[in-house]
C-alpha positions in Angstrom: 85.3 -26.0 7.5 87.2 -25.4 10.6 88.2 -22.3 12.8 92.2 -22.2 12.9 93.3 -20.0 15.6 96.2 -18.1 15.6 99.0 -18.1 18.2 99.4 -15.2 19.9 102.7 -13.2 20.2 103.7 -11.4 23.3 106.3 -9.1 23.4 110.0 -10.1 24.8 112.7 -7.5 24.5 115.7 -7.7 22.6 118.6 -9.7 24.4 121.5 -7.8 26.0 124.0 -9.1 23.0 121.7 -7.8 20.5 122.2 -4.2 21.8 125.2 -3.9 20.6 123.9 -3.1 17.6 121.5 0.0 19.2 124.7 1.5 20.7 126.2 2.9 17.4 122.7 4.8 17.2 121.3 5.6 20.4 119.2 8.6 21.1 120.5 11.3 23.3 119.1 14.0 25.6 118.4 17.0 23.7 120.1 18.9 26.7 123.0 17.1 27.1 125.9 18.8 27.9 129.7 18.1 25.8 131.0 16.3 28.1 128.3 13.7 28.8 128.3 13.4 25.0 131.8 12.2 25.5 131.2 10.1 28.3 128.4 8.1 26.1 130.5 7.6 23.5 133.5 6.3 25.3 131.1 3.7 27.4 129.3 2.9 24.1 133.2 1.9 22.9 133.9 -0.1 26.1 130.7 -1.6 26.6 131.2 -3.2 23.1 134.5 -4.8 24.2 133.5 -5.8 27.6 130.8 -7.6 26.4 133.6 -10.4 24.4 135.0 -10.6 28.0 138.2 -9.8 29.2 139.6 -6.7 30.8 140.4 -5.0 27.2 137.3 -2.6 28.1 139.1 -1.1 31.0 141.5 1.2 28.7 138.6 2.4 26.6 136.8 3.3 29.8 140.1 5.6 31.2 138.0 8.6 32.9 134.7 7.1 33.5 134.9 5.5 36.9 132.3 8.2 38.1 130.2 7.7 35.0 126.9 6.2 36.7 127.0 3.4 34.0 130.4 1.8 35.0 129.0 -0.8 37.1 127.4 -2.2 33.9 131.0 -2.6 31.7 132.6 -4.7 34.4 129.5 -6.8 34.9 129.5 -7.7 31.2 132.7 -8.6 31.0 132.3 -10.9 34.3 129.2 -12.4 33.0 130.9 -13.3 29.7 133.8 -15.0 31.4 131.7 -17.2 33.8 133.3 -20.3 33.4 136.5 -18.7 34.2 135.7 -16.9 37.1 136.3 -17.9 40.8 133.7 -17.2 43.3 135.9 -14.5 44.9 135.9 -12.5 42.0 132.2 -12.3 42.0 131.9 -11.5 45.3 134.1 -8.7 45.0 131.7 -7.0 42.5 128.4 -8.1 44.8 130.7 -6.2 47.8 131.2 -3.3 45.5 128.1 -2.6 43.8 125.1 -4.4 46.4 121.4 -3.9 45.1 122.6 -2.9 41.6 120.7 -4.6 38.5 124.0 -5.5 37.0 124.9 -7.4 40.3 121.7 -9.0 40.3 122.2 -10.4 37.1 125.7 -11.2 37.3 124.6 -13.1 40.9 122.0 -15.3 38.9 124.0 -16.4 36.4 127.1 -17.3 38.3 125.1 -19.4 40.5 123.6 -21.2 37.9 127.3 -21.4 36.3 127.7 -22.8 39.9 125.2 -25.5 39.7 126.5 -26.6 36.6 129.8 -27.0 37.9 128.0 -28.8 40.8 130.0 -26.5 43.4 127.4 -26.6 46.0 129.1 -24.9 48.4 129.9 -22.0 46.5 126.1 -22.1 45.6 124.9 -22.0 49.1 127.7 -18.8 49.7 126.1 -16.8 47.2 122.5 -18.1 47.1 119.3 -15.8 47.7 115.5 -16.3 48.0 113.7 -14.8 45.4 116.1 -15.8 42.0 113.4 -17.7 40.4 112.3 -21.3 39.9 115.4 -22.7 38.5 117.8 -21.1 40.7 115.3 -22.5 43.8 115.6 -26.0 42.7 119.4 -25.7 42.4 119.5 -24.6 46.0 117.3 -27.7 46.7 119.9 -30.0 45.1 122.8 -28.2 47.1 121.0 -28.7 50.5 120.2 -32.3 49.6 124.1 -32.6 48.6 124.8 -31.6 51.9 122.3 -34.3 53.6 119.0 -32.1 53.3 116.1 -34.3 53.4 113.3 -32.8 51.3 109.9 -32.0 52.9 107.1 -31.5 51.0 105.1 -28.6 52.4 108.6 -26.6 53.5 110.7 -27.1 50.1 108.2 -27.9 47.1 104.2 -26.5 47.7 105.4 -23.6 46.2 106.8 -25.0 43.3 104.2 -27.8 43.4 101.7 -25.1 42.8 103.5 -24.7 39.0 101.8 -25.5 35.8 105.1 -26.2 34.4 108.8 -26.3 35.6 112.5 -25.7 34.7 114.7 -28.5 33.8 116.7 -27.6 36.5 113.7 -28.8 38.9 113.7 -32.3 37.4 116.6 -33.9 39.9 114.7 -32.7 42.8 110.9 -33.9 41.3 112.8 -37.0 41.1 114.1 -37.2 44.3 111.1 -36.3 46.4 109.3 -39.3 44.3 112.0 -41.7 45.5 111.3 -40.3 48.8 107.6 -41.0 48.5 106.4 -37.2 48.8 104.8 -37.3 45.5 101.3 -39.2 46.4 99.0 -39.9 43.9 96.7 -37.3 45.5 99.4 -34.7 45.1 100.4 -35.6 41.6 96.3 -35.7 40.4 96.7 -32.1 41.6 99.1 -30.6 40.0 97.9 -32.5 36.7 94.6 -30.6 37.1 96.5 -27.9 37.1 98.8 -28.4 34.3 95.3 -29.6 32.4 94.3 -25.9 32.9 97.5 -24.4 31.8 97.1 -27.2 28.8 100.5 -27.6 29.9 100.2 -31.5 28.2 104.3 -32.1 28.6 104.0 -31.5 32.6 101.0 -34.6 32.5 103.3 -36.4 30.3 106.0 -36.5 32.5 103.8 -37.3 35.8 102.5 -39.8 34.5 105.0 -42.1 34.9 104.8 -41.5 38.4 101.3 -43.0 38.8 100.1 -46.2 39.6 99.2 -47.7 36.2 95.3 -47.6 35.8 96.2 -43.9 36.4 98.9 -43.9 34.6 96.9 -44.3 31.4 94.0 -41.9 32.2 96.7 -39.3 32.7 98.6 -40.6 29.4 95.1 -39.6 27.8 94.7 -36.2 29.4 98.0 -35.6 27.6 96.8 -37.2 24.3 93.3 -34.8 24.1 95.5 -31.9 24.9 98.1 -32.8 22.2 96.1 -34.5 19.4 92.9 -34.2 20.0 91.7 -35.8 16.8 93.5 -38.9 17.9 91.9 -38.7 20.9 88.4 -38.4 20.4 88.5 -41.4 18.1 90.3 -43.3 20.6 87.8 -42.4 23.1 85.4 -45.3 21.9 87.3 -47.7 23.2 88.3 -45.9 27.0 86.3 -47.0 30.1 83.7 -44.3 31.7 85.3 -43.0 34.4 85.6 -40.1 35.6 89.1 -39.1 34.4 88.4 -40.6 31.2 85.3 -38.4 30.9 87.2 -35.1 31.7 90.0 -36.3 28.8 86.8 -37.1 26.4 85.6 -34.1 27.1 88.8 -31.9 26.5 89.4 -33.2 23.7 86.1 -32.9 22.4 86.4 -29.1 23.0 90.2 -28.9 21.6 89.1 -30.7 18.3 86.1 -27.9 18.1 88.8 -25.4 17.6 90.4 -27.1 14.6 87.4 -29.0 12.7 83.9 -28.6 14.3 82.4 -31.0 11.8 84.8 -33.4 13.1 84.1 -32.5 16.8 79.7 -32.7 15.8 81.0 -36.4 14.9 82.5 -37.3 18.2 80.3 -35.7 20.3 77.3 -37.5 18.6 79.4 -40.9 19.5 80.8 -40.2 22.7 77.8 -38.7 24.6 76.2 -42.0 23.9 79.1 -43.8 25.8 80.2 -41.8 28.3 77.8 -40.5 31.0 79.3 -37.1 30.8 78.2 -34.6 34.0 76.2 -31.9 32.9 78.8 -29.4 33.4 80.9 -30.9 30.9 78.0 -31.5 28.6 77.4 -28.0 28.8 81.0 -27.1 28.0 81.2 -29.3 25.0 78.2 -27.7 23.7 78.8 -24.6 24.2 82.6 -24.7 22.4 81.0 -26.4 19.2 78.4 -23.8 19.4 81.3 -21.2 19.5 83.8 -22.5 16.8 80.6 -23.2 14.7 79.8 -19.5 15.3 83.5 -18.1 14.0 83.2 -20.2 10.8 80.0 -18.7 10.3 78.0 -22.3 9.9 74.4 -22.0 8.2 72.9 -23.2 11.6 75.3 -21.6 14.0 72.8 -18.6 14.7 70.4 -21.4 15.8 72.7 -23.4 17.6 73.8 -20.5 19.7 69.8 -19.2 20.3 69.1 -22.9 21.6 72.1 -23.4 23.6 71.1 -24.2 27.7 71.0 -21.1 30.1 73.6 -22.8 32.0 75.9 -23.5 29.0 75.7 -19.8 27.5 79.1 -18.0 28.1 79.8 -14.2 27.3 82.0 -15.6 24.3 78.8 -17.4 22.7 76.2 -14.4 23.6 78.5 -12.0 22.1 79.3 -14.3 18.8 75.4 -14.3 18.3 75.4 -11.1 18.0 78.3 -11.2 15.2 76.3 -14.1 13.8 73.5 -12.1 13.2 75.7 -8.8 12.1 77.2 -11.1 9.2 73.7 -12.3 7.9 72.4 -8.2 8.3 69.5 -9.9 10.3 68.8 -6.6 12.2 66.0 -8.1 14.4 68.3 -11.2 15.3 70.7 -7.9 16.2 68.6 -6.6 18.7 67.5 -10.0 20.3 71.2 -11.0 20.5 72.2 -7.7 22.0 69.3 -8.2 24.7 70.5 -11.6 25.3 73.8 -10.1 26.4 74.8 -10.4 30.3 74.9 -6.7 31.7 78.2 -6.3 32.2 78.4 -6.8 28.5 76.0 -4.4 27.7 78.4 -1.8 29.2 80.6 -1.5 26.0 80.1 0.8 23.3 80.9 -1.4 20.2 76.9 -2.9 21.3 75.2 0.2 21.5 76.3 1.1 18.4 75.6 -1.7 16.8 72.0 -1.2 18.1 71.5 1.6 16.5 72.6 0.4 13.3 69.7 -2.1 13.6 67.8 0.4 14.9 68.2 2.3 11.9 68.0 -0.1 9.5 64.6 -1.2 10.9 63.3 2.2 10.4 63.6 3.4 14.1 65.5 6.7 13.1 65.1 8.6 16.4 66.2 6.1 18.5 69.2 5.5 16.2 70.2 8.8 16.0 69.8 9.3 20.2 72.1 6.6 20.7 74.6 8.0 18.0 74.4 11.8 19.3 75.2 10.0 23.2 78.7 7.4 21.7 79.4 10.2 19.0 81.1 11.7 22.7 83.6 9.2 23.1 87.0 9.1 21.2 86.9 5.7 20.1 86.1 3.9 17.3 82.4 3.4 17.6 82.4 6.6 18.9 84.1 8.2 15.9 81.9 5.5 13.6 78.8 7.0 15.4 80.0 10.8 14.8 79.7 10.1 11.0 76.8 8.5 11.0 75.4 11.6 13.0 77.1 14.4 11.2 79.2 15.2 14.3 82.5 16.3 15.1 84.7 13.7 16.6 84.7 14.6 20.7 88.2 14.9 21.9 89.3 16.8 24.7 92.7 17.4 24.9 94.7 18.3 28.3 98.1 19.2 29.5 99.9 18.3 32.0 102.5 21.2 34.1 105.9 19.7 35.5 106.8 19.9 38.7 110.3 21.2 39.2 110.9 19.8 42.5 109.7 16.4 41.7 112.2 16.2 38.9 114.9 18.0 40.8 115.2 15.0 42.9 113.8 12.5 40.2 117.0 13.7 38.5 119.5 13.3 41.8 117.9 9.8 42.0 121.3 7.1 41.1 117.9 5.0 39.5 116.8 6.7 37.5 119.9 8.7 36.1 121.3 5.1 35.5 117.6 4.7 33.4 118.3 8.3 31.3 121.7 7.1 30.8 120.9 3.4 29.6 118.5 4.6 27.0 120.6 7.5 25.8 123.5 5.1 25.1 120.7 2.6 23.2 120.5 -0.1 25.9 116.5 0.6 26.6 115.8 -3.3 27.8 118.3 -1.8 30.9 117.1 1.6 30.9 113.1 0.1 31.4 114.7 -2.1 34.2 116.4 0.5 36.3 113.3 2.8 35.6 110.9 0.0 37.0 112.7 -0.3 40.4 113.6 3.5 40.8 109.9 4.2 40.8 108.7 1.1 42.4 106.5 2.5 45.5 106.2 5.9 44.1 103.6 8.6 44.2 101.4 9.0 40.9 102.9 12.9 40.4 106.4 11.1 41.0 105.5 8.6 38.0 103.9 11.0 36.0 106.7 13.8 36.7 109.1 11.2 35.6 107.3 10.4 32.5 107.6 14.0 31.0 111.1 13.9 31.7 111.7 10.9 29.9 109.2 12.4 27.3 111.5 15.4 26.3 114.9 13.5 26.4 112.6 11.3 23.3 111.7 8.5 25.3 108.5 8.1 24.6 107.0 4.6 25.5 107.1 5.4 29.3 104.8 8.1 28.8 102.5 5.7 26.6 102.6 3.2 29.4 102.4 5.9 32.6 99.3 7.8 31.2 97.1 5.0 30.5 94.0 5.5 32.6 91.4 8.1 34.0 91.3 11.8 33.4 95.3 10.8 31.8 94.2 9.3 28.9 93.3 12.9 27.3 97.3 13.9 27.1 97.0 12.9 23.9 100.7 15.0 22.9 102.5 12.4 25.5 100.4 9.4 24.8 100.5 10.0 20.8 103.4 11.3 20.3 104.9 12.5 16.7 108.3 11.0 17.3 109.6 13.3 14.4 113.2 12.3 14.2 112.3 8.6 13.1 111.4 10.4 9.7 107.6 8.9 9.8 106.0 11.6 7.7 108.8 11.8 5.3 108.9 8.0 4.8 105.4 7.4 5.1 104.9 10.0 1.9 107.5 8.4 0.0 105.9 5.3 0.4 102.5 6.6 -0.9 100.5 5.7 2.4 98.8 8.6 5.2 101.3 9.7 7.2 98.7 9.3 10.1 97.9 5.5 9.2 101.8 4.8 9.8 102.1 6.5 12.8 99.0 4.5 14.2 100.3 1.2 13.3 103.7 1.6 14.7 101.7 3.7 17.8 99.7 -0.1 17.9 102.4 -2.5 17.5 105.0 -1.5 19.9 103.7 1.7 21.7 107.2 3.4 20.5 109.3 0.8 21.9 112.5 0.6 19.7 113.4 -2.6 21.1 110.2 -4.4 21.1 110.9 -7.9 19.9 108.1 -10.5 19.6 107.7 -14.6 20.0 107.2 -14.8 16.5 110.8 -12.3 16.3 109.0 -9.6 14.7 111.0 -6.4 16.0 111.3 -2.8 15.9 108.5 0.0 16.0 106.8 -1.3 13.6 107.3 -5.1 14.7 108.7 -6.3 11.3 110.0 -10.0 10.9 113.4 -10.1 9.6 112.4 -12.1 6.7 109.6 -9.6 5.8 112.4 -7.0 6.1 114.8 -8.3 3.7 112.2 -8.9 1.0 111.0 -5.1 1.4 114.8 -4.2 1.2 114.9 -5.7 -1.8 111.6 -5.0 -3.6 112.4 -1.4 -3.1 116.4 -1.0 -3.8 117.0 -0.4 -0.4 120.1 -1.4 1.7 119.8 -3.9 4.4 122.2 -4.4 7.3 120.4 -7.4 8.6 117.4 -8.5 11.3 119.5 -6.6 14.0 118.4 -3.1 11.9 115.1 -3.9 12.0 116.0 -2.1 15.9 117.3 1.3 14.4 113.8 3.0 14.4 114.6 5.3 10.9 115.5 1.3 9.5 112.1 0.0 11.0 109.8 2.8 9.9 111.6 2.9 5.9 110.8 -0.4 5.7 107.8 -0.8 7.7 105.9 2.0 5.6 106.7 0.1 2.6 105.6 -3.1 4.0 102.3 -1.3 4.7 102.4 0.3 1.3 102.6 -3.4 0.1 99.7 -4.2 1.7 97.0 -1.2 0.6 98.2 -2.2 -2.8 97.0 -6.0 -2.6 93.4 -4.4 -1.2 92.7 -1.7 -3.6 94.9 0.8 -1.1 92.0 0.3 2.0 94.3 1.0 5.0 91.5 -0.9 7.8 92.0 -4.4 5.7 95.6 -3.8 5.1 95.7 -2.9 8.7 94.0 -6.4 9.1 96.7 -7.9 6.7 99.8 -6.6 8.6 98.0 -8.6 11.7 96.7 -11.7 10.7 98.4 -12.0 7.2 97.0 -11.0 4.1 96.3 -15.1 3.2 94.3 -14.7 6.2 92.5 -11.4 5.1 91.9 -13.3 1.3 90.3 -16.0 3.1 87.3 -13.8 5.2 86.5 -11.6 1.9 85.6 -14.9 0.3 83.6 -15.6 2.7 81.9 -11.8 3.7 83.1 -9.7 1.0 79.8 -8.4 0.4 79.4 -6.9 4.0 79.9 -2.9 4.7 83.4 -2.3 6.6 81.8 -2.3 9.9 79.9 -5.0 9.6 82.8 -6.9 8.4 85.2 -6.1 11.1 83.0 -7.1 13.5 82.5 -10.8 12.2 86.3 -11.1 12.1 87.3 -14.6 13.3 90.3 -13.3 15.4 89.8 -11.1 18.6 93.3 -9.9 18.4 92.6 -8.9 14.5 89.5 -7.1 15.4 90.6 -5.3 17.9 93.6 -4.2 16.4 92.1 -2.9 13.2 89.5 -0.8 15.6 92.4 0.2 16.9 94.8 1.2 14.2 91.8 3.1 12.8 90.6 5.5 16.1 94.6 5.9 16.3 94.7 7.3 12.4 91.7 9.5 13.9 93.8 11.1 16.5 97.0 11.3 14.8 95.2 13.0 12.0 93.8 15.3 14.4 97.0 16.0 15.7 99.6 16.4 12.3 96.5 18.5 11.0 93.9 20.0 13.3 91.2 18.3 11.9 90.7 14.6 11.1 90.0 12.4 7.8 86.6 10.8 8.4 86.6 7.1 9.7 84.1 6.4 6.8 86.3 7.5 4.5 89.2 5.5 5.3 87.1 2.6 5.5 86.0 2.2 1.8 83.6 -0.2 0.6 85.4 -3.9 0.4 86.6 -3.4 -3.8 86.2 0.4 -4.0 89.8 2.2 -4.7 90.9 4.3 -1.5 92.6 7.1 -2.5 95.5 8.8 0.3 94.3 12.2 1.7 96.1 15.2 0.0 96.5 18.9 0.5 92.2 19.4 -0.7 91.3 16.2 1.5 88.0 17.4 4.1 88.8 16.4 7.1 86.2 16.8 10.5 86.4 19.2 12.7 87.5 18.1 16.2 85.6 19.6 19.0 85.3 19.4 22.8 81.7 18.7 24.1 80.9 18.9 27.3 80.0 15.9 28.1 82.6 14.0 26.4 83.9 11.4 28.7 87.6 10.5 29.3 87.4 7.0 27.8 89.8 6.1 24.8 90.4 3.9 22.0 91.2 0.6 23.6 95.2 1.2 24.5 98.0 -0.3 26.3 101.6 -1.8 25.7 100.6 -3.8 22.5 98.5 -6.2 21.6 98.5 -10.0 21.0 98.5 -11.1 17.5 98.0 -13.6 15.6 101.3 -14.1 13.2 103.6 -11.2 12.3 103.7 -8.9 9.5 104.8 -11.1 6.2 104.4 -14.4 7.5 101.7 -15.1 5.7 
């Protein structure tokens, strides 16, 4: 057996082109007057045009040189028409519009329309610090065009200090080697680094650049990052040195990931041969005992009890105690738990795993103390522990009062009218942009105070992201909001799923970001790949406009409840494995209840291979808790929606008993684990 691991996905946003599409249905302030409807409309109609270049956008936009969003139709058109444009032209708009985004942007991409033309001198006119890596090597190349000669510490230890680089950097790379800048010593450096970043095409390309015994120790660096099965065979026949023990060693621990039997094999060869320091021994050991651990080996529970002091990481204490949790060995619980380091110790998914040993050992009243103190914090284990003690789930809601001076001048702020206005006409990437430097620097009641504004004109993510921490995290109505007008209870019904289990996935996957788009190109609210789409579109009869709709969120959350309705169905309706399913896969989800089927839900979440799947069904389900609580006053109990692996799950309906919700007095301001989104392994129907 082997542990795969799954990519992860972060989030990038949907490019500017692929807004168009958002502008024929963007959102607009509930307050808005007639005429800024009209406004909207007509830059919706120009922006369109200007964005195919040209000046056809200027009739369309007859009457809206005031409008605070002009500066963005002529930009788009410039931008569009780079490799016509003169550098007069541009510098007209920088003179016109100085410190907008939109000149910003336009600035950056003429210059590197600049470098491709090779027009240094125009380059140099426009150029300014702080435009990002490719843009700095292009300003190298003009410099050296104009009989710059490179030094190392003033024009590259920055960039020197990079993992990886643009293209745009190799010209210069090259020249400060024909230079002689780029010692050996200077190049071993930033291949350490890369071998950190496992950035294996930066070692590649350095390579080259070393003298040749060197040469080929880097070459296998590059090897044990990129095929580490080729490498660790190969490995029998490299010299013991010391850069051919680090590459031994890496690729001992990269093969772990993939195969561990495999890795046991080379690791039983190559210690003999290589006189490996005992960091690195420790470090090999430690990752087999690891990647033995996730695939849930007969002797991994061993392996991790007898791994060195030294070599015991927070990753293998805390698989020990999974270890054990998958074989129901309560005592081996409690020892593993005690093994933990403190800071460890500190979170609550331990303690109540403690008392679930506790308890199953017979130790009631120590069990039921440690439920009665977690059963006080909204969270998962917390809500877990409040059903194992009879409790009511502890969540204390607050409110938050505006502050009408704040958001008088909030509101005369150029900033962040331009951010209302971008996201009203549907072009949130823009919206987020001009909101970010608006605020940049500003007080905490200026943040917040802008938040609620954005909140009731149905912008809801910046509240998600602004209330995130402290005594904040109890807004619950800003930081789980209902979002009403993207139809989620009526869809969610239609599809046969809880209303409250939709809400939480899309709540998880994009934090009410429309726009959200991921590496893997899921998109939307409820981060949907455009393949998965289509095939929902068509198992259910329903139209489908293309990926691009995937961004209009009534589109996203039709065919995302159905998508999730797919998914209860292929696991007997339970919404925490289908919740693991829309995460990992459902091939994936197959594959761990033929290996743990037998084990209770909690128990088998926490043995889950992939961090990002565990913590994302604990998630989804303290999110169902709370938006239960807040469509209904009262909450479906967590043990409820988490049936028994092969027992039928059944929606709540109208004579469903739900919790009570109550406020102790003791309850703490923690939350279920929160933030933007998570990383994933792949999307939704990929599997």
């Amino acid at each position: 057996m082997h542990a795969a691991r799954p990519p992860s996905r972060p989030f990038r946003l949907v490019p500017r082109l692929a807004a168009l599409i958002l502008l024929l249905a963007a959102a607009g302030s509930s307050d808005a007057a007639p005429n800024a409807d009209t406004e909207r409309e007509a830059f919706k109609q120009a922006y369109a045009t200007a964005q195919l270049g040209g000046d056809a956008w200027r009739a369309q936009a007859r009457g809206l040189q005031q409008y605070v969003l002009y500066p963005y139709l002529e930009a788009a058109a410039l931008e569009h028409d780079l490799q016509q444009l003169d550098t007069a032209r541009v510098q007209d708009y920088l003179k016109r519009y100085p410190g907008l985004i939109p000149a910003d942007d336009l600035r950056r991409a003429y210059l590197g329309e600049l470098a491709r033309r090779q027009d240094w001198t125009g380059f140099m006119a426009l150029y300014r610090d702080g435009l990002g890596d490719a843009l700095a090597c292009d300003e190298l190349q003009a410099r050296m065009a104009q009989g710059h000669r490179l030094d190392f510490d003033k024009d590259l230890a920055a960039l020197w200090q990079k993992a990886s680089l643009p293209n745009a950097c190799e010209p210069v790379l090259q020249a400060a080697h024909d230079g002689g800048l780029l010692t050996p010593t200077r190049l071993w450096a930033r291949i350490d680094r890369a071998v950190a970043a496992g950035a294996g095409g930066t070692i590649a390309s350095l390579a080259a650049w070393l003298p040749p015994r060197d040469a080929t120790a880097a070459q296998r660096l590059a090897l044990a990052l990129r095929d580490p099965a080729t490498a660790v065979k190969e490995a029998m026949h490299w010299p013991d040195t010391p850069r051919h023990r680090e590459a031994a060693a890496l690729a001992l621990r990269r093969l772990a990931r993939r195969d561990t039997n495999a890795a046991d094999a080379g690791w039983l060869h190559l210690q003999r041969r290589f006189h490996f320091s005992q960091s690195q021994r420790d470090d090999v050991l430690a990752t087999l005992a690891l990647f033995h651990a996730t695939d849930f080996d007969e002797h991994s529970l061993q392996r991790l009890r007898e791994l060195p002091v030294d070599a015991q990481t927070d990753a293998t204490r805390e698989w020990r105690v999974r270890v054990a949790l998958a074989r129901q060995d309560w005592r081996a619980v409690l020892q593993a738990i005690d093994a933990l380091a403190p800071d460890q110790r500190q979170d609550g998914e331990w303690d109540y795993f403690k008392a679930r040993a506790l308890a199953a050992l017979g130790h009631t009243r120590q069990a039921d103390a440690l439920y009665a103190e977690l059963a006080s914090e909204p969270t998962y284990f917390g809500f877990l522990a409040a059903d194992r003690s009879n409790s009511p789930y502890a969540i204390c809601p607050d409110s938050i009062g505006d502050d009408p001076a704040i958001a008088r001048s909030l509101l005369a702020e150029p900033g962040m009218q331009r951010a209302f206005e971008l996201y009203a006409v549907g072009l949130p990437r823009d919206a987020r942009r001009e909101w970010a430097r608006a605020l940049a620097g500003s007080s905490v009641a200026t943040r917040r105070e802008a938040a609620l504004l954005a909140n009731q004109r149905g912008w809801y993510d910046r509240a998600v992201f602004t209330f995130s921490s402290g005594d904040a995290l109890r807004l619950y109505d800003l930081r789980f909001p209902l979002a009403r007008q993207d139809h989620m209870v009526e869809q969610a019904s239609q599809a046969g799923i809880d209303p409250a289990w939709a809400y939480a996935i899309a709540r998880a996957e994009s934090a009410w970001m429309s726009d959200a788009r991921s590496g893997a190109d899921a998109r939307g609210l409820m981060q949907l790949l455009p393949a998965t789409g289509a095939q929902v579109a068509r198992d259910y009869g329903l139209p489908w406009a293309g990926g691009d709709s995937l961004y209009d969120p009534t589109t996203n959350v039709q065919l995302g409840t159905r998508y999730l309705a797919q998914m209860a169905q292929r696991f007997n309706g339970a919404p925490w494995l289908a919740s693991a399913a829309y995460n990992a896969g459902p091939v994936k989800v197959d594959q761990w209840l033929d290996q743990r089927g037998t084990l209770p839900p909690d128990l088998f979440t926490a043995t889950i291979p992939y961090k990002e799947t565990r913590e994302y069904v604990a998630r989804v389900m303290a999110f169902s808790v709370i938006y239960d609580w807040r469509l209904t006053g009262r909450a479906v109990p967590l043990d409820a929606r988490m049936t028994p692996i092969g027992q039928a799950y059944v929606p709540p309906g109208p004579g469903t008993v739900r919790k009570p919700v109550s406020c102790p007095a003791t309850a703490t301001a923690e939350s279920p684990a929160d933030g933007a989104t998570v990383a994933t392994p792949p999307s939704p129907g990929s599997s």
